[in-house]
C-alpha positions in Angstrom: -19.4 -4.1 -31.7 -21.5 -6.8 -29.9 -18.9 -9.4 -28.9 -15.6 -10.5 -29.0 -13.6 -13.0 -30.8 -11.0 -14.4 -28.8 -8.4 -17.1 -29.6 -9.0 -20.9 -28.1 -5.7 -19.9 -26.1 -7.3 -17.9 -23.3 -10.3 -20.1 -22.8 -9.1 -20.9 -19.2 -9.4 -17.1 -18.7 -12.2 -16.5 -21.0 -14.1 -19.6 -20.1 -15.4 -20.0 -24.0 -18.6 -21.8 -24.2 -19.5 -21.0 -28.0 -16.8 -21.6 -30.8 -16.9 -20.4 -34.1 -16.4 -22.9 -37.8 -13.3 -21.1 -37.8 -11.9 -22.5 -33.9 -11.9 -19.1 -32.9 -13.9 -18.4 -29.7 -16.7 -16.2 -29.8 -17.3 -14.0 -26.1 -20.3 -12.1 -25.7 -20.0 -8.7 -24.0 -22.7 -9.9 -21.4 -19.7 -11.5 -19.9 -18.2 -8.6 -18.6 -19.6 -6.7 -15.5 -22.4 -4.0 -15.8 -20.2 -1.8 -14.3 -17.4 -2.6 -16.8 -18.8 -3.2 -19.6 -19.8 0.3 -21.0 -16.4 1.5 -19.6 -14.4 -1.2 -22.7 -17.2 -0.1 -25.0 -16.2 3.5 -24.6 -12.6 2.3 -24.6 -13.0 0.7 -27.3 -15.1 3.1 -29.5 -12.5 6.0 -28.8 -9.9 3.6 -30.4 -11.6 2.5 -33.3 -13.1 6.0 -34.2 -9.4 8.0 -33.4 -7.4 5.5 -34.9 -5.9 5.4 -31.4 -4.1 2.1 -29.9 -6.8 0.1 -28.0 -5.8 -0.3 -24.1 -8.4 -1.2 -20.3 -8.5 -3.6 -18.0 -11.8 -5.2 -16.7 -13.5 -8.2 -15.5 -15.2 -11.3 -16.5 -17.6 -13.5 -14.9 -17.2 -17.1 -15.1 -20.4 -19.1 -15.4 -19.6 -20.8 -11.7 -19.2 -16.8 -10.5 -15.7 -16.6 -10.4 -14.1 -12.9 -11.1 -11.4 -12.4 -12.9 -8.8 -9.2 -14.2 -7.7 -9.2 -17.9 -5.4 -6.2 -19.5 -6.2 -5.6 -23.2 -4.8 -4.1 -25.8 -5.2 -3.9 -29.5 -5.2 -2.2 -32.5 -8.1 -1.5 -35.3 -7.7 -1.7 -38.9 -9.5 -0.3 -41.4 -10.7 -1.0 -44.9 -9.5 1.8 -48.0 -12.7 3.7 -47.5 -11.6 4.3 -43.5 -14.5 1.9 -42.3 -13.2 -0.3 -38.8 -13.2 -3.8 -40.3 -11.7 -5.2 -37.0 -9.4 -5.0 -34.4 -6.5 -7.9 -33.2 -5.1 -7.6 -30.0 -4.5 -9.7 -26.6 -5.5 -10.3 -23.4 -3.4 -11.6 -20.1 -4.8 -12.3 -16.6 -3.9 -10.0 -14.2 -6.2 -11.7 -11.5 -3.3 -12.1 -8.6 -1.7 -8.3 -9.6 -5.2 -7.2 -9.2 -5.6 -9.1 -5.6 -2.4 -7.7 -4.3 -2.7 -4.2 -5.2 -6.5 -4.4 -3.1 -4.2 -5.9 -0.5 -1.6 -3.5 -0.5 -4.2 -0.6 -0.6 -6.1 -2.5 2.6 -2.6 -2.3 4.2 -1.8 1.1 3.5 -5.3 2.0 4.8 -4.8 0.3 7.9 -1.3 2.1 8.4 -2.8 5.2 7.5 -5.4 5.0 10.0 -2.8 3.7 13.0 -1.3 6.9 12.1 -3.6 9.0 13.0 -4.2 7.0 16.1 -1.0 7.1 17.5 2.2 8.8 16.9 3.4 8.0 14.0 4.3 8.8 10.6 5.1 6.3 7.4 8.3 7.2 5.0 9.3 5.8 1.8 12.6 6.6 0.8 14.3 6.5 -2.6 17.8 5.0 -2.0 18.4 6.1 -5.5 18.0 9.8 -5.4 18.2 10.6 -1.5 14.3 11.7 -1.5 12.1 10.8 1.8 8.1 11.1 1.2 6.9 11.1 4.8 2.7 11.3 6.0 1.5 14.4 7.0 1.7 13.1 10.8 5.6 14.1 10.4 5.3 17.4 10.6 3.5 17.3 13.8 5.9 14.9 15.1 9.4 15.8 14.0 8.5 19.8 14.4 9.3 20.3 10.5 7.8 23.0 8.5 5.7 21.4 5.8 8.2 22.3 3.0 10.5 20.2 5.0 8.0 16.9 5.2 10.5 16.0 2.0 13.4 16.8 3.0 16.6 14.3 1.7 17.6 11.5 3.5 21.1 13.7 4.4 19.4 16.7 5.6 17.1 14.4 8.1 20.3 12.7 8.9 21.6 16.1 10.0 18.8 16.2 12.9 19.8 12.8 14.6 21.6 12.9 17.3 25.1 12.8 17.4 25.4 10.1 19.6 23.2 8.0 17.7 23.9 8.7 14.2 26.0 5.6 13.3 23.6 3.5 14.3 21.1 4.6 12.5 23.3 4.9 9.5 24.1 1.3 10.0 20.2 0.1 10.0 20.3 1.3 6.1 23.6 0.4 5.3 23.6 -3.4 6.8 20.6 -4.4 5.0 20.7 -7.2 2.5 18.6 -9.0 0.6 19.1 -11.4 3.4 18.1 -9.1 6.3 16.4 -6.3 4.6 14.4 -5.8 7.8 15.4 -3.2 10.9 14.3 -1.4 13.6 16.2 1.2 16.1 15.6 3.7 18.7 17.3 6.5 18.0 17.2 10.6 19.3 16.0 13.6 17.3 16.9 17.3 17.2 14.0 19.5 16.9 14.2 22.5 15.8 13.2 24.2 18.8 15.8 22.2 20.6 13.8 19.5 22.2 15.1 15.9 22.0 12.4 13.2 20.6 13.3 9.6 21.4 11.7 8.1 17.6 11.6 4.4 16.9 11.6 3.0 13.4 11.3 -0.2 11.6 11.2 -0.6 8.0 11.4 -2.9 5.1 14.8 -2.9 2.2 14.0 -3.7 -1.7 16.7 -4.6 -4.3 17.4 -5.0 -7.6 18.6 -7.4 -9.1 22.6 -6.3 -8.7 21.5 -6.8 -4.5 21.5 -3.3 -4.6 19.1 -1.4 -2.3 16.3 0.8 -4.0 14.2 1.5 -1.9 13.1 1.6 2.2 9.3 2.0 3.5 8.4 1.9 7.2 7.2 3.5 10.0 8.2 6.0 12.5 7.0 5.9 16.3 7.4 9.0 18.6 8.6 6.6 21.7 10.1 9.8 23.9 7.3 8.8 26.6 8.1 5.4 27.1 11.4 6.4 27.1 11.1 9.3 30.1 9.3 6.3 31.9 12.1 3.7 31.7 14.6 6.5 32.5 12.2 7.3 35.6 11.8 3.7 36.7 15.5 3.2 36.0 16.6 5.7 38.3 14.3 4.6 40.8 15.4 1.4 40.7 19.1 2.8 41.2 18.0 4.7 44.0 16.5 1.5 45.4 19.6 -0.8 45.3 21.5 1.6 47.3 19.0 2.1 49.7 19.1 -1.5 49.9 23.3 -1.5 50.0 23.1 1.2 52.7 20.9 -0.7 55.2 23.0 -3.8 54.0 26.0 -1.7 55.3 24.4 0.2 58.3 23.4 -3.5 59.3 26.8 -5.0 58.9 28.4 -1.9 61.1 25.8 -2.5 64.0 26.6 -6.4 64.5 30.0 -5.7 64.0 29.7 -3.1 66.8 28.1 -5.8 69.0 30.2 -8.4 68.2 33.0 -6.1 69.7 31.2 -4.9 72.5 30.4 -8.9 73.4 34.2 -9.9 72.8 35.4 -6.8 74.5 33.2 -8.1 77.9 33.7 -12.0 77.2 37.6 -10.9 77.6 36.8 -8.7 80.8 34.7 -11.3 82.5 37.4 -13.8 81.8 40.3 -12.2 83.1 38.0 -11.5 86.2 37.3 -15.6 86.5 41.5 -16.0 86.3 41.5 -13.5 89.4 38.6 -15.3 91.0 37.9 -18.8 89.4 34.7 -19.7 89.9 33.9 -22.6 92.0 32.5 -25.1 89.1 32.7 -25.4 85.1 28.6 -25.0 85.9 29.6 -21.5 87.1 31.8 -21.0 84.0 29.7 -21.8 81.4 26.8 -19.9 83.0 28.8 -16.4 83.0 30.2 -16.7 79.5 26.5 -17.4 78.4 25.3 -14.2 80.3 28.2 -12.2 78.1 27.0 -13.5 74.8 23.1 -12.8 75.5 
């Protein structure tokens, strides 16, 4: 098998430069990668000599150096005596699926890696059937044995915090299509009774029905930045009424000395009404001494 006959369809996939008298296009295997070229020969080969359906993916090289991903599948047929006398089949482009699964896997990579830098763990639940996969940075984090990594969304649910458990209920049950996005801080019970402040935000899918399916995100252990806005709350608290205390201490002292003044502005004018003074000069200049 030397080269491939492919219908004048997929030319903008195939990029056929030869045609046969027949219209159909003739591809030479050459057009395929090095890499993947013995890997459809072998495919193909298994098919033809096990009477097997025909099935790979692989690439072609366009003349300008373009890359693209084609699925194939086909199936041989054979003369009377058993002999292969050819194989029909078709090919579709699977270029962008092929793009977006490097890109997912690039993401996933990244993720993984951010993972293992801080303190985090990724989940994927199935909305479906209850399951949670978590990372293997969950057991380190949440304190589960590893039999527990997989635990059901309900028995994970059982370790929140009692205080915060409707919320964190209602970040899965108020997605929608709309607003399948959420994040929440929420507290942990661990099984040797420490309390983990975890934040996580994850992405909804649906079907069709606008049902959810499915949730993947991540899961940050926050419980440091948490102790240090407690801390700097408090201390902030402790601040303010220091500050309302001297406010008040402050308040109490001119009141005080506004008494003290009025109390001897009264004595030193019931004196003058004993003894006026001999001008308004003399007046004005005792009531000023009272209120220095």
């Amino acid at each position: 098998m030397d080269e491939i006959l492919g219908s004048a369809t997929y030319k903008p996939s195939l990029d056929c430069r030869r045609r046969s008298a027949s219209g159909s296009s003739k591809i030479s295997i050459v057009t395929l990668p090095p890499e993947d070229r013995w890997r459809v020969l072998e495919a193909a080969t298994i098919a033809m000599e096990g009477k097997k359906p025909y099935a790979a993916e692989f690439r072609i090289l366009w003349p300008d150096g373009t890359v693209r991903w084609l699925t194939a599948k086909g199936k041989f047929y054979y003369s009377p005596n058993g002999a292969p006398e050819r194989m029909l089949g078709m090919a579709v482009d699977i270029t962008e699926r092929k793009l977006m699964e490097v890109a997912l896997r690039e993401s996933e990579e990244r993720l993984r890696l951010a993972a293992q830098a801080g303190k985090m763990y990724a989940f994927d639940w199935n909305a479906a059937t209850g399951v949670v996969m978590r990372s293997e940075k969950a057991s380190q984090i949440l304190g589960f044995a590893s039999e527990q990594i997989g635990s059901s969304h309900e028995q994970f649910l059982a370790s929140v915090h009692p205080e915060d458990r409707a919320i964190f209920i209602a970040s899965n049950t108020e997605r929608t299509p709309a607003s399948p996005n959420t994040q929440i801080n929420f507290r942990l019970l661990r099984p040797d009774g420490s309390v983990l402040w975890l934040e996580k935000t994850a992405h909804a899918f649906f079907d069709e029905q606008g049902r959810m399916v499915r949730m993947i995100g991540m899961v940050a252990d926050v419980t440091g930045r948490k102790l240090a806005e407690e801390a700097i709350s408090k201390v902030g608290g402790r601040l303010i009424e220091a500050q309302e205390e001297e406010r008040r201490r402050i308040a109490r002292e001119l009141h005080d000395d506004i008494n003290q003044r009025l109390a001897l502005l009264a004595n030193d004018l019931e004196m003058m009404e004993q003894d006026p003074p001999d001008s308004a000069v003399e007046v004005r200049k005792r009531i000023h001494e009272v209120m220095l």
